[in-house]
C-alpha positions as CSV (number, residue, x, y, z in Angstrom):
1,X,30.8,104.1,96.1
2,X,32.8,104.3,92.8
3,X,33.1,107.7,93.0
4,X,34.9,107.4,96.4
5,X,37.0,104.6,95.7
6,X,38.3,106.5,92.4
7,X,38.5,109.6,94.5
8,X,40.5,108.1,97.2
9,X,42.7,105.7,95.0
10,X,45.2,108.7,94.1
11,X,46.3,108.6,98.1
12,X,47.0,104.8,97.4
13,X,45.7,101.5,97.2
14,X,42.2,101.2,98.2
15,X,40.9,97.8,99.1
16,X,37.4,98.5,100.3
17,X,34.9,100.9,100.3
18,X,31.5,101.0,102.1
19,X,28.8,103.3,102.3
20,X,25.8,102.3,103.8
21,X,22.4,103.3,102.8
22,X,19.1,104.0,104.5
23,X,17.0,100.8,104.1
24,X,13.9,103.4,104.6
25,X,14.9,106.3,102.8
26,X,17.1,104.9,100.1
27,X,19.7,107.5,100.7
28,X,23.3,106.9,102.2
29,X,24.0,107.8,105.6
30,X,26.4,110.3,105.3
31,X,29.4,108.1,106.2
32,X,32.0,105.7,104.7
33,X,34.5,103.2,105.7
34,X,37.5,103.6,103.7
35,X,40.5,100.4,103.9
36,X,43.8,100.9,102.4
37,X,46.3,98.7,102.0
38,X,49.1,100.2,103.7
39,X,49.3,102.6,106.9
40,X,51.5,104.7,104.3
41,X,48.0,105.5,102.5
42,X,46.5,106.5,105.3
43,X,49.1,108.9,106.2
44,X,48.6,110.1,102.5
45,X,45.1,111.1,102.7
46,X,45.6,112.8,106.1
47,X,48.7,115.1,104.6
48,X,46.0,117.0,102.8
49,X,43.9,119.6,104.3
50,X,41.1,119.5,103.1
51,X,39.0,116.6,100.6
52,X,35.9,117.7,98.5
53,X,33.8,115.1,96.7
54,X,31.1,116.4,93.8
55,X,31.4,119.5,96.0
56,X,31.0,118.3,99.6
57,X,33.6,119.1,102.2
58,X,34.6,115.7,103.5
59,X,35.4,115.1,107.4
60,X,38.1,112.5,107.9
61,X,38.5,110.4,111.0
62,X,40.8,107.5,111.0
63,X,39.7,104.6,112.8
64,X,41.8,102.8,115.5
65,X,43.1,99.1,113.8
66,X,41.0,96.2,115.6
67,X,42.4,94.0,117.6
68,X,41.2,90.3,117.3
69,X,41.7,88.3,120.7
70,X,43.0,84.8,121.0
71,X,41.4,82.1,122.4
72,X,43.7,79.9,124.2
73,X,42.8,76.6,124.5
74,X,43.6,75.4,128.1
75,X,43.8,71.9,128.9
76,X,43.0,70.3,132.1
């Protein structure tokens, strides 16, 4: 996870970084969620072609921003 989030931090400020593991195996999963602060950063990391991390060929896919809904509280 350190290793990601230091990787990542020179496309700009990284706020989280998960990587799941394997609760059988002990191993990750081969994913990531990355969150930067700014849709600027993102853009950052998607201006380069190609990202390698301790000699793995990383696949990028940027995630769609979640929309929370809004209760509205009706009154009768």
């Amino acid at each position: 996870t350190e290793e990601l989030k230091e990787y990542f931090s020179q496309f700009g400020s990284v706020q989280r970084c998960q990587l799941p593991f394997d609760k059988d195996t002990g191993f990750h999963r081969r994913y990531c969620w990355i969150k930067f602060s700014t849709p600027q950063d993102v853009q950052n990391v998607f201006q380069k072609d190609s990202h390698i991390l301790e000699g793995a060929k990383l696949t990028l896919k940027q995630q769609s921003r979640r929309r929370h809904s809004q209760r509205k509280n009706q009154s009768e």
